[in-house]
N, C-alpha and C positions, 0 to 999 in steps of 0.2 A: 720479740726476737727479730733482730735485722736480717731480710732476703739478701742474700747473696747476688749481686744484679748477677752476674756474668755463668752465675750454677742455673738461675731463673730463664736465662737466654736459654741456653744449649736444651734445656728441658722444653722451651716452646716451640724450637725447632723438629724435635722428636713429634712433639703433638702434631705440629703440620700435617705429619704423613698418618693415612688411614688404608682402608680397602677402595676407595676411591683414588685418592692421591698415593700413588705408589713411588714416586718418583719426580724431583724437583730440580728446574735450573739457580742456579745459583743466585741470579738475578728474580726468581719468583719467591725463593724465601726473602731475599733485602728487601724486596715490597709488600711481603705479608708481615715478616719483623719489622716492618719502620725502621731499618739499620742500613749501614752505608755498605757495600759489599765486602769495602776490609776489613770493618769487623765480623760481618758472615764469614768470611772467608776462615779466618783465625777461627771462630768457633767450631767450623766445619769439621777443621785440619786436626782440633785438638778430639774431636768427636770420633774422626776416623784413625786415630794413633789408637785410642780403643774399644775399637773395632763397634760401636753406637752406629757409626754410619759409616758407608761406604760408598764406591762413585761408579757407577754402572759403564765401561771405560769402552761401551759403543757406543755412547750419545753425548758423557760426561756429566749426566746429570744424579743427582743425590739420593741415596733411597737409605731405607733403616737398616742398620748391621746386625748382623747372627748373633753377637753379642746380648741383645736385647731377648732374642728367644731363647737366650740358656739360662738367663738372670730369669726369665718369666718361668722357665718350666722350672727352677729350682723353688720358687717362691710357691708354684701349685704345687709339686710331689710334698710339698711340706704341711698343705693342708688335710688333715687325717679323712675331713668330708669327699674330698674327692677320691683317697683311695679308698672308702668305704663303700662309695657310692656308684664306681665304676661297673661293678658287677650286673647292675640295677639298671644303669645305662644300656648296659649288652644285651640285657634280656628285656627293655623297652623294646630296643628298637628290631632283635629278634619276632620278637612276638606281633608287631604291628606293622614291621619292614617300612619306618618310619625315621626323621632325624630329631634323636632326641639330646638336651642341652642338661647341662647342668650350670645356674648360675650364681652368684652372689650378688650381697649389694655392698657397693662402692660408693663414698657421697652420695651422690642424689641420683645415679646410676646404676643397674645392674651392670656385670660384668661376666659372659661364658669364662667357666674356667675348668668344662671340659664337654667334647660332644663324641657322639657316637652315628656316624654316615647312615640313613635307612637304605635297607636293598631298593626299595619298591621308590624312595623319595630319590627327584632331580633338583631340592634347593639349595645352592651353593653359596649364597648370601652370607650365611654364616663362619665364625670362625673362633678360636679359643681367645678371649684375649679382647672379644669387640665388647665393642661400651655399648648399655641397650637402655635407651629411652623406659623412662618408668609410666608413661602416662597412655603409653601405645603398644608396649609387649606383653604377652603373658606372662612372663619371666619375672617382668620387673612391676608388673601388677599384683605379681603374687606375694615377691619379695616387700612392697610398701604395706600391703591390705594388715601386715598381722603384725607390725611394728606396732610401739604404745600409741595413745593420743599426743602425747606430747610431741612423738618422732615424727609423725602422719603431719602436725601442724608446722614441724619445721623444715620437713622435707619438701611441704606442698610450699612454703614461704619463700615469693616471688619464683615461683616454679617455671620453666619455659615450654609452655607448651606446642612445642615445634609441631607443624601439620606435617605427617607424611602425606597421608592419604586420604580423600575425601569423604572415610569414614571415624577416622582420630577424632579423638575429645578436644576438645578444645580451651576447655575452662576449668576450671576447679568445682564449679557446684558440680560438674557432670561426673568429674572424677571422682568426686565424694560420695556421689549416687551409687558409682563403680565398685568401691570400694567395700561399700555395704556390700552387697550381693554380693563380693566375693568371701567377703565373713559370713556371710548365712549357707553360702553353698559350698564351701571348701576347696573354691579352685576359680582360676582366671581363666578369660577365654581375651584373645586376641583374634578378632572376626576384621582381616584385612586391616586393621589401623595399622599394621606398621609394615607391609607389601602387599601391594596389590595382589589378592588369588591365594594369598598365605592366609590360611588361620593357624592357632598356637591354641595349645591347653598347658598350662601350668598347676602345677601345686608345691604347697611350702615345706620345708625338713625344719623340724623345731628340736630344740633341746632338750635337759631336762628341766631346764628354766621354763620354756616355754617360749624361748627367746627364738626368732627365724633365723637359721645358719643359712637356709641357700634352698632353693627350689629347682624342679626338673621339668623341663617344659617339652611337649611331642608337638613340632610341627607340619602341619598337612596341607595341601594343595587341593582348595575348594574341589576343582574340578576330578579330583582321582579321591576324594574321602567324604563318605556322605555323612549328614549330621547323625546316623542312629549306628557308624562306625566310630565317631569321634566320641559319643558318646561312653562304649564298651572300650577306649583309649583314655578316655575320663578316669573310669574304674582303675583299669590296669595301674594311672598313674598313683590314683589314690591308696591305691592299698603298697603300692614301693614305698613311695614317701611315708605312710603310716609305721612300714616296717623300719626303716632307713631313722625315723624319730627314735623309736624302741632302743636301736643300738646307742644312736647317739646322747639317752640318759645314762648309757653307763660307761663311762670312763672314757670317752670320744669325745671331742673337744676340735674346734678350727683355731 
């Protein structure tokens, strides 16, 4: 099936912007597009006619339009996992005064696709919607570990193992070592590989295939969570997601 070049543009323009890049000159997409300005330009113009992007009119420069968060929240409210699963969120981060995520997996990515603030937690990093490395979060360690062999050898095939931090995996043998332990013990731990001072605990929501719809991860701040808290935050997770599987073999479905 033929790509559409000019649907293909407008679409890597959006990618541009993340939680880092909020905000682009005109002239900084034409050089990360390899495009001339006037066709940035045109794509911009037709992007912000509906409402995709808009132009921040004290600097002039481009950020992503509201549009984009009401197509995203209509695409979650539609997943049955996340309104099942909300309650579960409340009473994580209740009970632990921690920030707890709920994620899926997207290609070769996790994806939040919905979280709940901890009273007691200051990490902000987060957001509904962010894309999360699978080789360095708990989220997305949890979401790879229980996928088939087949899925495991295509997801890890030419995998990028981007460094965050001086504690990330780095390699495929190390991640397949990961991955084990995370089948024998029923849950991921993200120990700073993907922020420095953060660890994460995740576990998976399965079907009644046994298929992984999506995982719940509690993240903590080495410094305010000791290892034999995270642990009794371990359990908590364990036994939501054990419940949250129950419902999802009977007639619950993403």
């Amino acid at each position: 099936m033929p790509i559409i070049q000019s649907v293909e543009r407008a679409l890597k323009i959006m990618d541009l912007f993340d939680e880092h890049t909020t905000e682009l000159k005109i002239t900084e997409i034409s050089e990360k597009m390899d495009l001339h300005k006037s066709t940035v330009h045109s794509l911009l113009k037709t992007l912000q006619e509906y409402s995709y992007i808009n132009q921040n009119p004290e600097n002039g420069k481009y950020r992503l339009g509201l549009k984009l968060a009401e197509r995203g929240n209509l695409v979650i409210s539609n997943m049955d996992i996340s309104k099942v699963a909300r309650n579960y969120l409340l009473a994580l981060s209740e009970k632990t005064g921690q920030t707890v995520h709920l994620g899926i997996l997207d290609g070769n990515e996790g994806v939040y696709i919905d979280k709940v603030e901890g009273k007691q937690s200051i990490i902000r990093y987060s957001r509904i919607g962010r894309r999360l490395p699978l080789h360095s979060t708990a989220i997305g360690k949890a979401l790879l570990a229980y996928q088939t062999p087949a899925e495991i050898q295509r997801l890890l095939k030419e995998y990028p193992y981007q460094h965050q931090t001086t504690s990330t995996i780095t390699n495929e043998a190390l991640f397949r070592r990961e991955i084990e332990n995370i089948q024998q013990q029923g849950y991921a731990i993200d120990d700073q590989e993907n922020e420095q001072g953060v660890r994460c605990a995740a576990v998976p929501i399965f079907n009644g295939k046994g298929q992984v719809l999506a995982a719940i991860s509690i993240s903590t701040l080495i410094s305010r969570v000791s290892d034999q808290e995270l642990e009794v935050f371990i359990d908590l997770l364990k036994t939501a997601c054990q419940e949250l599987s129950e419902l999802m073999k009977y007639g619950y479905e993403v």
